[in-house]
C-alpha positions as CSV (number, residue, x, y, z in Angstrom):
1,X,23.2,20.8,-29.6
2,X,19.9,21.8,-29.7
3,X,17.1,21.2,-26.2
4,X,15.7,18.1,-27.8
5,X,18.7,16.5,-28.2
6,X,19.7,17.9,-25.0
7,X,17.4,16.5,-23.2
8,X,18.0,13.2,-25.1
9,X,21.0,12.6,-24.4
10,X,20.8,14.1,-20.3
11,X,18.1,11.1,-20.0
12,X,20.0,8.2,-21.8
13,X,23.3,9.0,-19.9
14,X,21.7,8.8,-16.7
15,X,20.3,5.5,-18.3
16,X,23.5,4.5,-18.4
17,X,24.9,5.3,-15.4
18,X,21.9,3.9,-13.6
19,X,22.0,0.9,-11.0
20,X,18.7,-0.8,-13.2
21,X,19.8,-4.3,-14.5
22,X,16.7,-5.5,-16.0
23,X,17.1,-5.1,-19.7
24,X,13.1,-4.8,-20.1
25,X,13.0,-2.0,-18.5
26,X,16.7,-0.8,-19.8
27,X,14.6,-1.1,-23.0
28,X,11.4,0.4,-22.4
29,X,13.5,3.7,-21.0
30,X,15.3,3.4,-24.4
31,X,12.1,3.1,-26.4
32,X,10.6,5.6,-24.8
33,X,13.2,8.4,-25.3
34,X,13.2,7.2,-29.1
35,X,10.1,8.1,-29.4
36,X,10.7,11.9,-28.1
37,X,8.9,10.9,-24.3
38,X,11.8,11.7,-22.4
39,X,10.2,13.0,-19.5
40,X,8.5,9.7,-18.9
41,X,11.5,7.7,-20.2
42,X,13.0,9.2,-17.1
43,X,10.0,8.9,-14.5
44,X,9.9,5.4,-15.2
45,X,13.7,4.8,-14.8
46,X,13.3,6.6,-11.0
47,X,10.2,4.7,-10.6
48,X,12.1,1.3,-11.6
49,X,15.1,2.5,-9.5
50,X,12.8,3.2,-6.1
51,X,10.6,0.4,-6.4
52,X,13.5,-2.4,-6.4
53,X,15.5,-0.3,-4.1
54,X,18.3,0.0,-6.0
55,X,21.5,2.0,-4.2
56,X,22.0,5.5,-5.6
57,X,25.4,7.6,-5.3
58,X,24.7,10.8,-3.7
59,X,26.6,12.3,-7.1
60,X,24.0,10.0,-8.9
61,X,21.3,11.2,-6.4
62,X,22.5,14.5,-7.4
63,X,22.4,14.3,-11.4
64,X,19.2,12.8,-11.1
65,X,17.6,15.9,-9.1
66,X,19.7,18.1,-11.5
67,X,17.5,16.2,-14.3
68,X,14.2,16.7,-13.0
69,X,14.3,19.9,-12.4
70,X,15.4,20.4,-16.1
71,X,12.8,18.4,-17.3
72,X,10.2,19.7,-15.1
73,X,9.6,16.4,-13.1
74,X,10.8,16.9,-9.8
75,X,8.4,14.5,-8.4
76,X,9.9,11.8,-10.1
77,X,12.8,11.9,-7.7
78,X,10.9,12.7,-4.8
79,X,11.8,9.2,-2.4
80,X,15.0,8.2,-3.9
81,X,16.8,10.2,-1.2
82,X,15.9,7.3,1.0
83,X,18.4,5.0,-1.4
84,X,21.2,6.8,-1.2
85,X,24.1,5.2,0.0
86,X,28.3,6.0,0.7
């Protein structure tokens, strides 16, 4: 599997596991990484996910700052810490 499609598929399977439930955004994410913009694809999925305060798993938590860092965004996941829950 080549980076792109690396990267792809790293940002739509945290889509999936994700806590959103608003299929607009669901879809924007989705659109977004179609178009090959998966480093905001996933910026706006932790934006979405801090601002309704959505519970995180620390594993979840964890993939997520794994993801950043990959995709040279680590301020994306910045606050979401402060949603983590057991």
């Amino acid at each position: 599997m080549d980076k792109y499609q690396y990267v792809k598929v790293l940002v739509l399977n945290l889509l999936e596991d994700s806590p959103l439930t608003s299929e607009e955004v669901i879809a924007d994410v989705r659109h977004l990484v179609t178009v090959g913009e998966e480093e905001l694809a996933f910026d706006t999925m932790c934006s979405w996910i801090y601002e309704d305060v959505l519970p995180v798993t620390p594993e979840y938590h964890e993939r997520l700052v794994a993801a950043a860092h990959e995709l040279g965004t680590p301020k994306s996941v910045e606050k979401l810490d402060e949603l983590i829950v057991d």
